[in-house]
N, C-alpha and C positions, 0 to 999 in steps of 0.2 A: 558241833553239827557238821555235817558231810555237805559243800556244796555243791553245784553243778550252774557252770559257765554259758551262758545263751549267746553266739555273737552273729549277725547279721551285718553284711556289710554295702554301702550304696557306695558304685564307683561310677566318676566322673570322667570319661577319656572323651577329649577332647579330638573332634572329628577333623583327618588329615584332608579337610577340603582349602582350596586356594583363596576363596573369602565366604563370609559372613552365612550365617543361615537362612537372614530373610533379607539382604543387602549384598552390593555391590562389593562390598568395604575390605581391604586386603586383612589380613589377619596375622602377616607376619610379626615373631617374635622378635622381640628388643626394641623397636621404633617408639621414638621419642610419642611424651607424654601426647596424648588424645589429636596425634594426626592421621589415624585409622579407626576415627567413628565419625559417621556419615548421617543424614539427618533420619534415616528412618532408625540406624541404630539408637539415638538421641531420642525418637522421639516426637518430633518437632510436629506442631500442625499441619494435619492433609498430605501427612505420609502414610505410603502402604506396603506392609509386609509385602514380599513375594518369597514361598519355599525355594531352599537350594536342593535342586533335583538330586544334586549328587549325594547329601546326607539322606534321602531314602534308600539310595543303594546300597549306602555302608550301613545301616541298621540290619536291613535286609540279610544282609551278608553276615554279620554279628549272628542276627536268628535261624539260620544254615546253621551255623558251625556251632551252636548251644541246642538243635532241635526245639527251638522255640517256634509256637504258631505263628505266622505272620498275618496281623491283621487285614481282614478286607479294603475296611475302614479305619482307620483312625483320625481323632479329632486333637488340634491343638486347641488350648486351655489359656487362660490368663491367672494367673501365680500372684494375687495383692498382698505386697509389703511395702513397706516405706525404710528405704535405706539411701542414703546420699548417693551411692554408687550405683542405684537403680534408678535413671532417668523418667521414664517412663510411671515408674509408682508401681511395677510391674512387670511381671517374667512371664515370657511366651513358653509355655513346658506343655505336657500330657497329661491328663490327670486318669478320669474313666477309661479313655478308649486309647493304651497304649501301641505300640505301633508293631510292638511285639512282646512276647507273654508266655509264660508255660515253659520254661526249659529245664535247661540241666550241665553240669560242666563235670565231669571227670576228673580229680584231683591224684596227684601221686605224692604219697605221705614220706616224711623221710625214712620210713622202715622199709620203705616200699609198695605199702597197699595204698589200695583205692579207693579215698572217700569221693562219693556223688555229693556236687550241690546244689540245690535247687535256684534255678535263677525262677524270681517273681515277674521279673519284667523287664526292658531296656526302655526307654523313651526319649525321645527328642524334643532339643529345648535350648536355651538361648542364654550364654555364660553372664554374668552381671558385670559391673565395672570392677576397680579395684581402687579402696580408702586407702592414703599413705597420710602417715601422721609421723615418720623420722622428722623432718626437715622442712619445718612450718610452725617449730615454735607456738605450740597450743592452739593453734589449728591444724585443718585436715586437707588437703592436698586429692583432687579424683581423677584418676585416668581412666577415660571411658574405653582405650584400646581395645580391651577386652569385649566392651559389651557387644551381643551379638554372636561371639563365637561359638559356633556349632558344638554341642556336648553331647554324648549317648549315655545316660544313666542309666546305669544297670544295678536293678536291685536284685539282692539275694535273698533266699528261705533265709531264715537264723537257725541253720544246719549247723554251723562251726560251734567246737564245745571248748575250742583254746587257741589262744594266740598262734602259735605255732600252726593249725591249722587254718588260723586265718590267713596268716602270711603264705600257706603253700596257694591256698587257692586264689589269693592277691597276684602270687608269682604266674599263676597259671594263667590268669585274666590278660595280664600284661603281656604275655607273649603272646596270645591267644591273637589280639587285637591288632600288634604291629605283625604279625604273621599276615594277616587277613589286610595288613596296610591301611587298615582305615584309622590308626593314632598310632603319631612317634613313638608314644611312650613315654617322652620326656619328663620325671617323675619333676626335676629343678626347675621347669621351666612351665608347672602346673599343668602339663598338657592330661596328666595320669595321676590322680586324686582322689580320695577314699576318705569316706565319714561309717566310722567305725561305731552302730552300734550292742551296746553293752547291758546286759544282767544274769544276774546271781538266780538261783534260786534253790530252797531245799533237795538234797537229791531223792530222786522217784516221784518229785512233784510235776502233774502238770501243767500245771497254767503257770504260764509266764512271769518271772520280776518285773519289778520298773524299769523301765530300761531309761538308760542315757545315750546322748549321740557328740561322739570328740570327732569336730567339724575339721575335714581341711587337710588331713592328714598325709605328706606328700611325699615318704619314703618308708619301702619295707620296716628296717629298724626302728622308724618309729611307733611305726602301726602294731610292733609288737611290744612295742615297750609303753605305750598308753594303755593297750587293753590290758596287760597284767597290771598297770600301777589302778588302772578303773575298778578291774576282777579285788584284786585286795582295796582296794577304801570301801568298795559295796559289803564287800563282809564283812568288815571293822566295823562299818556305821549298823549294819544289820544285830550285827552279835555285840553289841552292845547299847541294844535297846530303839537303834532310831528307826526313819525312815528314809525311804532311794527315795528323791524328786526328779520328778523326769526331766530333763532340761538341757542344754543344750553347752557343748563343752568346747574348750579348745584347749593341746595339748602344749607345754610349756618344755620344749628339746632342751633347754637348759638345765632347767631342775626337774626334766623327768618325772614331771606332774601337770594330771588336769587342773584347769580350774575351768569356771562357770562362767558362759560367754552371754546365756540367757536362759531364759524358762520355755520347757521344750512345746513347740504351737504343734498344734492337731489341725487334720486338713480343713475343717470349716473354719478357721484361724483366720485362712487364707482365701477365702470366699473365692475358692476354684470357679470359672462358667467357661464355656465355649469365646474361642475369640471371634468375635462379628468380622472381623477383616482376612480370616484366614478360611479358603476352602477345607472341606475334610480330605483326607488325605486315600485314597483308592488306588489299589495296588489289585491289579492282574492277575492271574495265574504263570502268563506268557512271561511277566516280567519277570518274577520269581525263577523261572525257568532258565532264563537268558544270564541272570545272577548264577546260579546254582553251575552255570558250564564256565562261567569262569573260576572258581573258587581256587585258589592254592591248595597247598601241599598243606595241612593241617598239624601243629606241633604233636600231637598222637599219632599220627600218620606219619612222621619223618622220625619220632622215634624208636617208631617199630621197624620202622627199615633199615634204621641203625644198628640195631637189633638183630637182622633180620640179612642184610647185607654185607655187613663189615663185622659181626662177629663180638658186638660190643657187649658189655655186662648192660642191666637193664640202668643200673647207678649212674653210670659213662655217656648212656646215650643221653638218660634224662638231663644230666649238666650242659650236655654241647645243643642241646636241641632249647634249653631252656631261654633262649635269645636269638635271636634269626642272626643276624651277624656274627654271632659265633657259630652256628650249626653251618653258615654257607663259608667263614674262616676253615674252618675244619675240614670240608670236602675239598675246598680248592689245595687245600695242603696234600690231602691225601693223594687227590690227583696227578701230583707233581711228584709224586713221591714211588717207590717202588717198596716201599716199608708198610709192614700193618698197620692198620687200623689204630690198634692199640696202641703202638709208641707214638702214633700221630696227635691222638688220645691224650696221651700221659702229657705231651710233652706243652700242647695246650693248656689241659688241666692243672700243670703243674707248674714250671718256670714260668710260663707267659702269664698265666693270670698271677702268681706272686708278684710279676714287674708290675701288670698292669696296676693292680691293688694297693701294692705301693705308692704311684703314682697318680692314681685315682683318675684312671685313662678310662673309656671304653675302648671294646676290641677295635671300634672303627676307627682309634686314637693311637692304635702300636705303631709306635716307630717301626717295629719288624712286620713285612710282611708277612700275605702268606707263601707269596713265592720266595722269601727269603728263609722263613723254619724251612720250606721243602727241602732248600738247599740244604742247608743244616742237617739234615735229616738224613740226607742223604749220602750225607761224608760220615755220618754213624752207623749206615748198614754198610757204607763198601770200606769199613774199617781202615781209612784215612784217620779219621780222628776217633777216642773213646767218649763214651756217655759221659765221665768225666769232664775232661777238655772241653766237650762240647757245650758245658755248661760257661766255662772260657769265652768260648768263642761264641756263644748268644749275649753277654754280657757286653761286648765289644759291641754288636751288630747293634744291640738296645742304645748303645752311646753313637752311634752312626758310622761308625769306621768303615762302613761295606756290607758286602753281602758274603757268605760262610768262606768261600774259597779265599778270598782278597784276605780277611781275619787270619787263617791258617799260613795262608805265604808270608804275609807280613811279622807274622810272629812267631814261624818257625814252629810250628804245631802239630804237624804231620806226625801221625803214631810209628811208631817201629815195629815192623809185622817183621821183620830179617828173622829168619829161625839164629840162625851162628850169630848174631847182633846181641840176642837179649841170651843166648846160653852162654857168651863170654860176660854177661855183665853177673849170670847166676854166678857161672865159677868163680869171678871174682868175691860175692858178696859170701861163699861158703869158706873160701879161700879167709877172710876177714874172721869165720865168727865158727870159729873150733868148739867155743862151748858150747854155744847152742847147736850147733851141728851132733856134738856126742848125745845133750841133754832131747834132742829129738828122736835119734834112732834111738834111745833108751826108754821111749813111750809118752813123750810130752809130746804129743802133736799138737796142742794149741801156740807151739813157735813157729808153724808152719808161715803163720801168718805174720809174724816177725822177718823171715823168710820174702814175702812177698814184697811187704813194706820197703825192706832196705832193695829190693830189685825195682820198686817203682822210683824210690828216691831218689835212684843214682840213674835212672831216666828221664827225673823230672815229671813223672808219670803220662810219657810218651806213649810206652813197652803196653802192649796189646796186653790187656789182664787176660785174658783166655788163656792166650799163649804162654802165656809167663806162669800163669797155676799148672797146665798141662807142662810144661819143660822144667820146672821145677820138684814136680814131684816124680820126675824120670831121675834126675840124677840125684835126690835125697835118698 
């Protein structure tokens, strides 16, 4: 049987506000076990929420830039579960009356085309603690740090038909959001989190499989390596007689398999009601408006100008624009630069992100600047040094030796542009090599490049390649 893949995905990006949602309480990451939860994140008797003004404007903002309605109203909900890491007994979330609703995000496929994906909803809501069980010896260890921190869930249609499409419109969310500045992003540091879910179902069928949902998921690679290892066990267990239980998963990076975390709760699970201590939430028009004139430069909008200014292929713009830190790397390079677009391009796309990947840096982590590639860059359009070399001499600048000029003086690196420099080192290399010189003008041109070789050799491959293919095929 022919199947067909259902995946809908809910992301958690954690709101770049300075503290808590309904608290005073800092939210900085790293700080030692539970000394940034305060008593109303806690809980504690004859405490009262109060809303953080500032996460209505970063939702706000979110539903601008996805065409999502913005609610008039919206009401906060009470979320009843019982987890050690939920104080309270209970999570301040949205449930009916989200805060925005109706959208849509624009995807670009690795072919190139354009899938649309329907966003269901964003809502605002309040992150839980976190259970630590390494290092307590058969008990359980709880840092409430967390609880309280601002998150904007955003649900999608289950538009996506394949991993691969999950992760492009994963990729696009995540830039979408630290674009708009309202989450780092931080996939390690769970500020940007995805619960992926997943079902099979006959193809041409319409109604829906069971679906499952792999909780927690906090890196591209893996988000696409769960839902193909979920897509295959659902057909195995289907095409061989069983049934999908709907239930609740968590993804094992080790052995690159789900297992089952629990049995999946439906929302009267959770005996949703309005929270009695929390105003409804009323949003303006004016305010909307006053949002709307500040918006940035939006990642479709900065790749069409990429596009559109600098002459870029549609492939080039979509990698540099794909992270705001490297889309603003890029310009500042360009800037400095008297060079196209394109080798600015290249030279990003190419040697710097293999250093970086190597080293498992982000861009805001290069040792090289971007006023240092400029330089770089620069000594390969006023042919000082070749494309070659220059590979040299980024290699140095990545170990800190300087910036391009300092690398070229110090190691003697300066190309040889001398016309009578590089046609005494031809003569001598023709001078050397009699057979191949006859076996060439006798119709082997592929020594030509044997030819070139021995004149870069005996250069140390200084000798301007332009110049050296043009003056050597004058005197062969």
């Amino acid at each position: 049987m022919e199947w067909e893949t259902v995946i809908g995905l809910e992301v958690h990006a954690q709101l770049a506000t300075k503290t808590k949602i309904f608290s005073g309480a800092a939210i900085a990451y790293g700080a030692a076990p539970n000394t940034q939860a305060c008593a109303i994140d806690l809980g504690l008797p004859g405490v009262l929420p109060v809303l953080n003004k500032a996460c209505v404007s970063m939702a706000i903002k979110f539903g601008l830039s996805t065409q999502c309605a913005i609610a008039p109203r919206s009401v906060f909900a009470r979320k009843n579960y019982f987890y050690p890491d939920l104080p309270k007994g209970y999570q301040i979330s949205q449930f009916e009356l989200p805060i925005v609703h109706g959208g849509k995000l624009d995807v670009q496929q690795e072919d190139g085309s354009i899938k649309t994906i329907g966003i269901t909803r964003a809502h605002l809501e309040e992150d839980a603690g976190k259970s630590l069980h390494e290092d307590f010896h058969g008990m359980s260890g709880i840092d409430f740090n967390r609880t309280g921190t601002p998150l904007l869930e955003i649900v999608s249609e289950p538009d996506m038909r394949c991993a691969k499409e999950a992760v492009a419109y994963l990729k696009a969310l995540h830039a979408l959001v630290t674009y708009l500045e309202i989450c780092d992003g931080n996939m390690q540091e769970g500020s940007f989190r995805c619960d992926a879910n997943v079902s099979v179902r006959p193809k041409g069928q319409k109604e829906f499989g069971t679906r499952t949902e792999t909780k927690n998921v906090n890196s591209f690679r893996f988000v696409e390596r769960a839902i193909n290892y979920e897509v295959e066990r659902q057909i195995q267990v289907l095409e061989s007689g069983g049934t999908i239980n709907q239930e609740t998963l968590l993804f094992d990076a080790a052995k690159g398999e789900t297992r089952p975390m629990r049995s999946k709760e439906e929302a009267n699970d959770y005996r949703y009601f309005p929270d009695p201590d929390l105003l409804p939430v009323i949003i303006e028009q004016q305010q909307i408006d006053s949002i709307q004139q500040t918006m940035p430069e939006l990642p479709w909008e900065k790749q069409h100008r990429f596009q559109q200014q600098y002459g870029l292929s549609q492939y080039d713009a979509n990698v540099l624009i794909s992270n705001k830190a490297l889309s603003e790397y890029f310009e500042t390079t360009l800037e400095q630069t008297d060079s196209d677009a394109k080798l600015v391009a290249n030279w990003i796309m190419g040697d710097l992100a293999a250093f970086l990947n190597k080293n498992n840096l982000s861009i805001e982590e290069s040792p090289v600047s971007a006023e240092n590639l400029a330089g770089l860059i620069k000594r390969i359009s006023d042919n000082t040094i070749s494309g070659k070399i220059a590979k040299t001499v980024f290699e140095a600048m990545w170990q800190g030796e300087g910036d391009a000029d300092t690398v070229i003086e110090k190691h003697g690196l300066k190309q040889i542009t001398d016309d009578s420099a590089i046609v005494a080192i031809i003569d001598q290399v023709i001078a050397e090599s009699p057979q191949q010189l006859e076996q060439y003008r006798a119709g082997k041109d592929k020594l030509f490049g044997y030819f070139v070789g021995q004149v870069m050799k005996k250069t140390q491959g200084k000798a301007n390649p332009k110049q050296v293919n043009e003056l050597l095929r004058k005197k062969l």
